[in-house]
N, C-alpha and C positions, 0 to 999 in steps of 0.2 A: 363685656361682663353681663351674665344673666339681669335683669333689668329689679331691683330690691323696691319688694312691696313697703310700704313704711309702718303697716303693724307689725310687730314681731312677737309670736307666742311666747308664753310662756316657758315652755321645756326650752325653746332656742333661748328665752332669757337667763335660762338655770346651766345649757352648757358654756354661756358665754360666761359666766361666772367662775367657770373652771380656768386656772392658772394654765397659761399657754408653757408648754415642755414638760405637763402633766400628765403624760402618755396613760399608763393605766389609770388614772380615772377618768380620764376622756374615752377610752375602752369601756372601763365598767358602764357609764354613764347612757354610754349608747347604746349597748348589751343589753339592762335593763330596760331601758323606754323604745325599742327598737320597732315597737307595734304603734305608740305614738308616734315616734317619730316619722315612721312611713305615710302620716296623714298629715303630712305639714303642706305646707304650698312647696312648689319644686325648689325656689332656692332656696329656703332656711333645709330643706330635706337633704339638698345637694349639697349645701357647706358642713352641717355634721357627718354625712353621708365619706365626704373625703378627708373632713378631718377625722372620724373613725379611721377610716384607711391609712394614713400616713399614720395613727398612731399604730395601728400595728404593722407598720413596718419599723417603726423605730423602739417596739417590746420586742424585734424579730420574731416577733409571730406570722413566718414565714407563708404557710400553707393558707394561712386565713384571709392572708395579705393578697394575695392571688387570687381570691375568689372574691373581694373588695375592689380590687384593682379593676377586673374586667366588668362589673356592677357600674366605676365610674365611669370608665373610655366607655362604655354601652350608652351610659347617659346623657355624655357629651356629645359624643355623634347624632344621636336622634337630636336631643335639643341645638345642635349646631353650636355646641358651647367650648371656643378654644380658650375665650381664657377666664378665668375664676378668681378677683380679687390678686386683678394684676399679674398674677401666673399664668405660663401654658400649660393648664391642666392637662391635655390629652399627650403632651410629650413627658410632662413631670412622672405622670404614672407609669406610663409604657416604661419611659425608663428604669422606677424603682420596681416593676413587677420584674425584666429584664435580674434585678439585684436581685430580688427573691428567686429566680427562678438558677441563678446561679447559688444562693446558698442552699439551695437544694439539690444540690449537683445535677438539674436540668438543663446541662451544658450545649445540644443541641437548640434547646428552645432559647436558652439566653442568647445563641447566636443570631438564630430568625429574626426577632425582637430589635437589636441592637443593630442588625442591618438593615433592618427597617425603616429604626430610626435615623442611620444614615442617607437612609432614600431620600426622608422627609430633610434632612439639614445633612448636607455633605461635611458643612464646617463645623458640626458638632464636636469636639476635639474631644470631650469627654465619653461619647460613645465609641468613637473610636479607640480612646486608651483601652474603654473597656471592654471592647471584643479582641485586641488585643491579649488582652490578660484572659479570655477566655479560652481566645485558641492555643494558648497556652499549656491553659491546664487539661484541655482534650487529647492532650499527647498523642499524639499520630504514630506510628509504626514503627520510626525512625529512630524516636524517646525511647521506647521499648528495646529496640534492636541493641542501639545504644549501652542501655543500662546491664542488659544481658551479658554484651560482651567484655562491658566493667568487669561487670561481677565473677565472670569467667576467669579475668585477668588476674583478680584479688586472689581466686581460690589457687590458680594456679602461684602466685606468689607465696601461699600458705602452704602451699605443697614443695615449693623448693627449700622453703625454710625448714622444714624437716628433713628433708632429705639433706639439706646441708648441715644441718648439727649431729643426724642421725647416722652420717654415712660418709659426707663428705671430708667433715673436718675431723674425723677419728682416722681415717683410711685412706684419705686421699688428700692430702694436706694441701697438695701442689696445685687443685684444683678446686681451692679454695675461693681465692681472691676471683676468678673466672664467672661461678657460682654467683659469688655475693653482687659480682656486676650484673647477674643475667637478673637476679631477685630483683635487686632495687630498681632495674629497669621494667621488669613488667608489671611492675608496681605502680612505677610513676606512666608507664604506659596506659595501664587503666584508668588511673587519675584522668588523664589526656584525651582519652574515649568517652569517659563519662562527662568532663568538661563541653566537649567540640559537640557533644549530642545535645545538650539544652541549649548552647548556644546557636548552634546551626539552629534548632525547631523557631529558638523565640525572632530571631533574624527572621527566618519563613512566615513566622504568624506575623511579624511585626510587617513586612512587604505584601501579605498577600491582602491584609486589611488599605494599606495605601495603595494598593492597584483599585482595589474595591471602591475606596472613594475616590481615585483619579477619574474611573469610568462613569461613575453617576456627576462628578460635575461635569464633565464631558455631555456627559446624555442630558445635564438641566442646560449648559447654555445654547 
């Protein structure tokens, strides 16, 4: 822990007066005094400085949050400050920037980020759920190819079904029951395509992130 001067100004004595899970007025608070606040001694600067930050992650003030984030991993670095009032400040943000940069569909960056912090903790579980659910939602070619030939399937079952009430079953009776098996099968054969495509992708993402951390604890011991 940065090492606490035992004066404390004023403005740090009026944010500390602010009720903690008070997100926007810990925002406003900082907002306004942000030209004092930048003359404080490092640590009372550094603890509003990151409680500004997490509250806007938690107003999801996404984009602003992100430019907060790398303000405080920039300042921990120089000062050699891993942790902040018993936290690892430099992996807490990286992570929640990681969060923001995925609710902004920054899906390549959330990957970087989140393998990163793999590098630094193999056994992080929770970065791994979460790149996980990232390479998820990056749908790779396969999700696509997939979903196409669903959807193929569907139209071609809405085309039988016409043609079966329109033609078949007036004109051609006997050829009925034939019909109606061939519908409901490439019906449910779509269902089965669209099924086995997210399924296969999340299997893929889910194994290629545990090859990922099988290789970096490999490479730390």
């Amino acid at each position: 822990m940065y090492p606490q001067s035992k004066y404390r100004s004023k403005i740090y004595r009026d944010f500390r007066a602010i009720e903690p899970g008070e997100w926007r007025k810990i925002v406003r608070f900082y907002e306004e005094n942000e030209a004092q606040i930048r003359g404080l001694d490092f640590d009372e600067y550094f603890e509003l400085m990151l409680a500004y930050t997490n509250a806007l992650f938690e107003i999801s003030e996404w984009q602003k949050h992100l430019l907060m984030a790398d303000a405080v991993i920039e300042a921990s670095v120089m000062e050699n400050l891993k942790y902040f009032n018993g936290e690892d400040v430099f992996q807490h943000t990286l992570f929640r920037k990681a969060a923001s940069c995925y609710q902004l569909l920054e899906l390549e960056k959330t990957d970087h980020i989140l393998r990163e912090l793999l590098r630094i903790d193999p056994h992080d579980g929770e970065s791994a759920w979460f790149l996980k659910k990232c390479l998820r939602k990056m749908r790779p070619s396969l999700v696509r190819q997939t979903r196409a030939a669903a959807i193929g399937l569907f139209l071609l079952t809405a085309l039988i079904i016409c043609l079966e009430m329109l033609v078949v079953r007036p004109f051609y009776a006997d050829w009925a029951r034939p019909v109606e098996l061939l519908r409901i099968g490439t019906f449910f054969l779509g269902i089965a395509v669209l099924v086995a495509g997210d399924v296969l992708h999340r299997w893929r993402s889910n194994r290629e992130v545990e090859r990922f951390v099988e290789v970096v604890r490999r490479r730390r011991k």
